[in-house]
MDTraj code that builds the backbone (N, CA, C; nanometers):
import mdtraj as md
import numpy as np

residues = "UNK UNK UNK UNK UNK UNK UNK UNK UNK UNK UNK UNK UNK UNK UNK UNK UNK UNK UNK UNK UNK UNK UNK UNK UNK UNK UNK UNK UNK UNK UNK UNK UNK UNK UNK UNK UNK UNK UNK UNK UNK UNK UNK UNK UNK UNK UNK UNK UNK UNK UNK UNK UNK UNK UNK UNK UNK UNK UNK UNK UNK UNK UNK UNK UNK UNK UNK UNK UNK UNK UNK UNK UNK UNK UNK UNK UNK UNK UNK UNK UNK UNK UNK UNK UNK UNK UNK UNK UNK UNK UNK UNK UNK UNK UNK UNK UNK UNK UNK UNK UNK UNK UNK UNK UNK".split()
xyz = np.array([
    [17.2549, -9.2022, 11.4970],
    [17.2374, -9.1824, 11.6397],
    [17.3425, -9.2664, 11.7139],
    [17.3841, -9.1702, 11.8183],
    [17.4890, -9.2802, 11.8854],
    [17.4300, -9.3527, 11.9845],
    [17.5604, -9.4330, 11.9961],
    [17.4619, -9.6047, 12.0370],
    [17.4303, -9.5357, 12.2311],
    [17.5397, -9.4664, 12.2798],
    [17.4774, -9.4084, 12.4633],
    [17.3983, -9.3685, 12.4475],
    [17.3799, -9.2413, 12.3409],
    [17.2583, -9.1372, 12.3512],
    [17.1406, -9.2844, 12.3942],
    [17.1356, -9.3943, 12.3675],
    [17.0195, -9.4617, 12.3972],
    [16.9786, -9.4953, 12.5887],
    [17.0780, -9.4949, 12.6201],
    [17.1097, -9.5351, 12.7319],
    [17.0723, -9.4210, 12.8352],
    [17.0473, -9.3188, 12.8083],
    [17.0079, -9.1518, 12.8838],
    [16.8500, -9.1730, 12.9018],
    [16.8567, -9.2031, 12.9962],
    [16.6572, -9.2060, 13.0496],
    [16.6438, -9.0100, 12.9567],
    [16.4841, -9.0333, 12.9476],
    [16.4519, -8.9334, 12.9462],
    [16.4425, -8.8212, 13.0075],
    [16.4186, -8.8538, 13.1380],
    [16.3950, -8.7390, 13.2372],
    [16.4992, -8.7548, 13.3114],
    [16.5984, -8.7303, 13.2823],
    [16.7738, -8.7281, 13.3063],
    [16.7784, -8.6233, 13.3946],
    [16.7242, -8.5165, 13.3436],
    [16.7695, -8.3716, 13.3706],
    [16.6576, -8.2907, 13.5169],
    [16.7503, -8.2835, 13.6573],
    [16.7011, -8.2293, 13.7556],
    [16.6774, -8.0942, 13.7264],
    [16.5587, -8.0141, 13.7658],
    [16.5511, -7.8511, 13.7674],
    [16.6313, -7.8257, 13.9266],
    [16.7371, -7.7429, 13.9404],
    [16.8306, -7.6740, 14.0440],
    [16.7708, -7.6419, 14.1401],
    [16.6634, -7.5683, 14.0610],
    [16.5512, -7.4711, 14.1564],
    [16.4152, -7.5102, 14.2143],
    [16.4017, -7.6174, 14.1564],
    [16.2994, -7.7199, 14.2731],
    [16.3617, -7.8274, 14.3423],
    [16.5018, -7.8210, 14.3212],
    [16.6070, -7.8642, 14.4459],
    [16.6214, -7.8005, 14.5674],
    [16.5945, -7.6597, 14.4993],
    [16.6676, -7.5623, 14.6306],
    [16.8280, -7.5475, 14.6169],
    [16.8433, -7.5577, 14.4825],
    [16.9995, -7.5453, 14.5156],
    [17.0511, -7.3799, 14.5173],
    [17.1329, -7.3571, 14.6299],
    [17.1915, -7.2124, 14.6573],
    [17.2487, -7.1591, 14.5154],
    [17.2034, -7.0360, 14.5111],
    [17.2461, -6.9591, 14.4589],
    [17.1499, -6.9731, 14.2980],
    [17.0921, -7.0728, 14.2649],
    [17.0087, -7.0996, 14.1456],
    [16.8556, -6.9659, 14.1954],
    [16.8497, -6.8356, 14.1035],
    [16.7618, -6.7535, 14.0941],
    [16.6213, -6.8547, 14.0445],
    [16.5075, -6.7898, 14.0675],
    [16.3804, -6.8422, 13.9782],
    [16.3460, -6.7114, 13.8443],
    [16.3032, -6.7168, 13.7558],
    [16.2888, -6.5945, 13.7176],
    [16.2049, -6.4789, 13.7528],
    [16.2231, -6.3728, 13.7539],
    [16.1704, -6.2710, 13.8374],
    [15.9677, -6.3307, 13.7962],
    [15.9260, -6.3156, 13.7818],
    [15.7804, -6.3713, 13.7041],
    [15.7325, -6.4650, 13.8181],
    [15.8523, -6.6138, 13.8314],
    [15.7914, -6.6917, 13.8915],
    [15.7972, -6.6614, 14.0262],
    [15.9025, -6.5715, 14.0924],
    [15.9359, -6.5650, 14.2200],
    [15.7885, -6.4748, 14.2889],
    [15.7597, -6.3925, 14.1912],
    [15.6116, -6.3303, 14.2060],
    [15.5625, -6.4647, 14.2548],
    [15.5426, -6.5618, 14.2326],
    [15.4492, -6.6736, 14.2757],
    [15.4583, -6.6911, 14.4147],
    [15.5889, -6.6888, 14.4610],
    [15.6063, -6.7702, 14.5846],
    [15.7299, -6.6227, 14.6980],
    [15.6444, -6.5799, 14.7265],
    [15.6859, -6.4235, 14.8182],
    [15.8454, -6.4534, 14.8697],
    [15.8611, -6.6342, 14.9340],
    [15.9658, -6.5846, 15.0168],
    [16.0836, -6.7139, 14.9564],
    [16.0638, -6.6965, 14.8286],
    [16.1830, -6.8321, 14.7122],
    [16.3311, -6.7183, 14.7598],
    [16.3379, -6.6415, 14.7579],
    [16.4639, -6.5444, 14.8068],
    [16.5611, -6.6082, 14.8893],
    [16.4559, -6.6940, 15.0295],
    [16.5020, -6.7951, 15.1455],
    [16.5794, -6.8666, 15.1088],
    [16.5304, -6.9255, 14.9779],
    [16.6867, -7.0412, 14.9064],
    [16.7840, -7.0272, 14.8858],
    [16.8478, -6.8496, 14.8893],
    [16.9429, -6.7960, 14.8605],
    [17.0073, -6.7631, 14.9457],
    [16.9583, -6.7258, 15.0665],
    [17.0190, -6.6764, 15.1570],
    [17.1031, -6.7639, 15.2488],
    [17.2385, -6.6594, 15.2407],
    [17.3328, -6.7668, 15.2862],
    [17.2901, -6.8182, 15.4646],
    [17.2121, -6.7022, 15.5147],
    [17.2047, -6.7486, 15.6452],
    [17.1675, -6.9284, 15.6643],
    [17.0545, -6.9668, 15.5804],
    [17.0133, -7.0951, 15.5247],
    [17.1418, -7.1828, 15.5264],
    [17.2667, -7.1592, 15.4953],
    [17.3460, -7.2306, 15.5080],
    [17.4022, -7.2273, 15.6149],
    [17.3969, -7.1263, 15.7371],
    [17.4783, -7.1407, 15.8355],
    [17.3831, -7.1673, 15.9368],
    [17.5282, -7.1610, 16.0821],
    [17.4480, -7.1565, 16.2059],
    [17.3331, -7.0871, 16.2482],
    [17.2055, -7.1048, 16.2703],
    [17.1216, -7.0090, 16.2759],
    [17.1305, -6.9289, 16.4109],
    [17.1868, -6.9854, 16.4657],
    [17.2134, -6.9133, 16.6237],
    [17.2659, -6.7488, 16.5910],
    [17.3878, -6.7668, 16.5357],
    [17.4887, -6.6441, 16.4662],
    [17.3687, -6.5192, 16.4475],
    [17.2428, -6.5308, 16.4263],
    [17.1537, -6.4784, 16.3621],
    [17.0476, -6.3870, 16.4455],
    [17.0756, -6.5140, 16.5666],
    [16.9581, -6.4568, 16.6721],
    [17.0162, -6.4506, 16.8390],
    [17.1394, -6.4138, 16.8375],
    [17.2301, -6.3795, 16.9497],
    [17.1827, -6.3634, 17.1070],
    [17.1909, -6.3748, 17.2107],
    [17.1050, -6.3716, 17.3048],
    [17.1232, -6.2132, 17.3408],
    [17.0625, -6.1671, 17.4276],
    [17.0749, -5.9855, 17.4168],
    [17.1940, -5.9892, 17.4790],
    [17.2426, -5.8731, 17.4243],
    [17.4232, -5.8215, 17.4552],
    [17.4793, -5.8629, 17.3948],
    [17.4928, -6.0024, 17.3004],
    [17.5729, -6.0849, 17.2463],
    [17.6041, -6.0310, 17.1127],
    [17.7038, -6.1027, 17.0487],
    [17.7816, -6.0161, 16.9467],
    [17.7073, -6.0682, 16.8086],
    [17.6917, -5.9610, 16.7147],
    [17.6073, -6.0018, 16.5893],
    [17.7159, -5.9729, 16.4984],
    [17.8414, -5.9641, 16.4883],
    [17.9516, -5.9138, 16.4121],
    [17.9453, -6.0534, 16.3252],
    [17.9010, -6.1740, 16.3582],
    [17.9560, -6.2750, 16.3084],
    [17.8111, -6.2722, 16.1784],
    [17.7279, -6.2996, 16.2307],
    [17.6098, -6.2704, 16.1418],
    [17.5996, -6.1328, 16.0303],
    [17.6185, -6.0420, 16.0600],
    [17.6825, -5.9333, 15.9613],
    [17.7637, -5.9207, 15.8615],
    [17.8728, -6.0045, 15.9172],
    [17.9880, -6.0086, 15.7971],
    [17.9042, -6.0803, 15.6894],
    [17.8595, -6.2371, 15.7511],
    [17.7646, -6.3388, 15.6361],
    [17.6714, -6.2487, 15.5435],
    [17.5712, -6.1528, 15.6045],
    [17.5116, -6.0697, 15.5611],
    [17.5351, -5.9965, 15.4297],
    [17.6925, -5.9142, 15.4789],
    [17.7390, -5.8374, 15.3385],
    [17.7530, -5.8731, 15.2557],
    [17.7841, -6.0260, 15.2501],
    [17.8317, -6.0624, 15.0837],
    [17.7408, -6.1873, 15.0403],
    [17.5430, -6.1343, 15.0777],
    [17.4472, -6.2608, 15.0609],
    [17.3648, -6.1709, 14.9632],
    [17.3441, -6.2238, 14.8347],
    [17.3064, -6.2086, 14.7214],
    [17.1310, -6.1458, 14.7484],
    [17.0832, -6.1977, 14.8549],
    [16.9442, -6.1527, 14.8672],
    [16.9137, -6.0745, 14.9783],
    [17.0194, -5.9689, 15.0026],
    [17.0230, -5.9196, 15.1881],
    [16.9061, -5.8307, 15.1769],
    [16.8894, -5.6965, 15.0082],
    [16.7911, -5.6558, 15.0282],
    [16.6423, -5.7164, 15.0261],
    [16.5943, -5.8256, 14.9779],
    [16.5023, -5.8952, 15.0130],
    [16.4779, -5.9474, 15.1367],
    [16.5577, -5.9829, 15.2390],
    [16.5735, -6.0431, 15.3171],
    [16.5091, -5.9015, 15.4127],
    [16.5960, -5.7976, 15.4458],
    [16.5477, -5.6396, 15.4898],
    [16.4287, -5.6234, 15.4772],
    [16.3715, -5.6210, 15.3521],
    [16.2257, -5.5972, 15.2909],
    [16.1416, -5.6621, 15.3874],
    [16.1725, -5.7910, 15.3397],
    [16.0594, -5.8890, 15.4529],
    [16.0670, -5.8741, 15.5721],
    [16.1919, -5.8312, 15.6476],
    [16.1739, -5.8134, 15.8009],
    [16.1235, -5.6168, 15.8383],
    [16.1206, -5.5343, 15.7478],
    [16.1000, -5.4196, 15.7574],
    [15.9137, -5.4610, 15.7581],
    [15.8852, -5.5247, 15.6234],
    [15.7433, -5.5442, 15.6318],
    [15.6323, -5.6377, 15.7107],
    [15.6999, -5.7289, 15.7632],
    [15.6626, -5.8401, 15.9026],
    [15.6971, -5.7717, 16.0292],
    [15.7636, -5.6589, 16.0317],
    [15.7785, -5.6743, 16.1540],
    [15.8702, -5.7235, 16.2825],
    [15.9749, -5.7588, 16.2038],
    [16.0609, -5.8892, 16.2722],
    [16.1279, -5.8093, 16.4331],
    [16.0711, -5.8898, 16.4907],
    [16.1285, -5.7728, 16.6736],
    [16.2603, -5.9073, 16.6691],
    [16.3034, -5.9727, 16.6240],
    [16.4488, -6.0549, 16.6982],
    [16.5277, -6.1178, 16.5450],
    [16.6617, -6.0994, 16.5301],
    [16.7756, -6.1356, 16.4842],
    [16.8028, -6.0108, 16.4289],
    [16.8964, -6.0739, 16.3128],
    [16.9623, -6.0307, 16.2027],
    [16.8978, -6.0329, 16.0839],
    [16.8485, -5.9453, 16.0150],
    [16.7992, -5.9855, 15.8977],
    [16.8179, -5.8524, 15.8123],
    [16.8733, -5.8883, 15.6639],
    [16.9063, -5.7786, 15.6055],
    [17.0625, -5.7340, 15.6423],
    [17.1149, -5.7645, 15.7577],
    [17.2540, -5.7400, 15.8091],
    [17.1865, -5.6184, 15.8574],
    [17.0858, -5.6426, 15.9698],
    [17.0760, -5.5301, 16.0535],
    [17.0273, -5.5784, 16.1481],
    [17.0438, -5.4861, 16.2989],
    [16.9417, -5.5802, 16.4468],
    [16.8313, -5.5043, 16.4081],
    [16.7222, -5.5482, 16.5139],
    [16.6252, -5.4899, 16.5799],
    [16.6366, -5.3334, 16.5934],
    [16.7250, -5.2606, 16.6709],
    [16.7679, -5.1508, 16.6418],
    [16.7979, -5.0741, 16.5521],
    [16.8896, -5.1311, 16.4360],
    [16.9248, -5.0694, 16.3159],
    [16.7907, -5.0545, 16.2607],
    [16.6854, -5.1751, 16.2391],
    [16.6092, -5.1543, 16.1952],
    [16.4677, -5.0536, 16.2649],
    [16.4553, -5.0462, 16.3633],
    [16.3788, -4.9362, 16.4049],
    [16.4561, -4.7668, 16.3705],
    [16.5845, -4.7640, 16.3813],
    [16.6214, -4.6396, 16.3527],
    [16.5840, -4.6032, 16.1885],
    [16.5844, -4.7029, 16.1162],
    [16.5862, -4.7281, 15.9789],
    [16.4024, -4.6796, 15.9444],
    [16.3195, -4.7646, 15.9832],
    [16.1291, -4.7128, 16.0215],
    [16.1864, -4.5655, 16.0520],
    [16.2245, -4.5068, 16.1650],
    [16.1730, -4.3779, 16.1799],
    [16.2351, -4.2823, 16.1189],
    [16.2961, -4.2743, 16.0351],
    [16.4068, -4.2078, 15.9349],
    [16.2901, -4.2323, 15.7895],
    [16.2371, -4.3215, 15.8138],
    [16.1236, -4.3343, 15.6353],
    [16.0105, -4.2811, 15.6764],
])
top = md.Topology()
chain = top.add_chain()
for i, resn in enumerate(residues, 1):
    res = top.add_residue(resn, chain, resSeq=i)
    for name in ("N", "CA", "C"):
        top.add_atom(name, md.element.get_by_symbol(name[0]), res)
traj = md.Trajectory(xyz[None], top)
């Protein structure tokens, strides 16, 4: 045995995902546990939240772009299609997109 290996506490090793660290998945099984673990992923979480929830008229182009390339956008959709969400961006869609989106299903 080498002589560091002694020196390594046991419980050395952080889990990512009871950090919350971005982009670390849970496995599909456990995420069943906890409806909205998706939130950890989403890049909005990392940004300005304003970008998100624009005052009316105001431009959502900036929140959209973030949108397209966020690993959990269709989860993110899901939950605001099934809550209900009357204000932001969610899914990379407004309020609008998403009502046109309801009456089309």
């Amino acid at each position: 045995m080498s002589e560091y290996r002694n020196d390594v506490p046991e419980n050395w090793f952080v889990d990512p995902v009871r950090l919350g660290v971005p982009g670390v998945r849970r496995v599909r099984a456990a995420v069943e546990e906890d409806a909205l673990a998706w939130q950890a992923d989403a890049l909005c979480a990392q940004t300005d939240p304003e970008a998100f929830f624009p005052e009316k008229g105001g431009s959502t182009r900036d929140a959209k772009t973030i949108c397209t390339t966020c690993e959990v956008r269709g989860e993110c959709l899901e939950y605001a299609l099934q809550n209900d969400e009357r204000f932001g961006i969610w899914g990379g869609l407004s309020e609008r997109e998403r009502r046109k989106l309801r009456r089309r299903a």
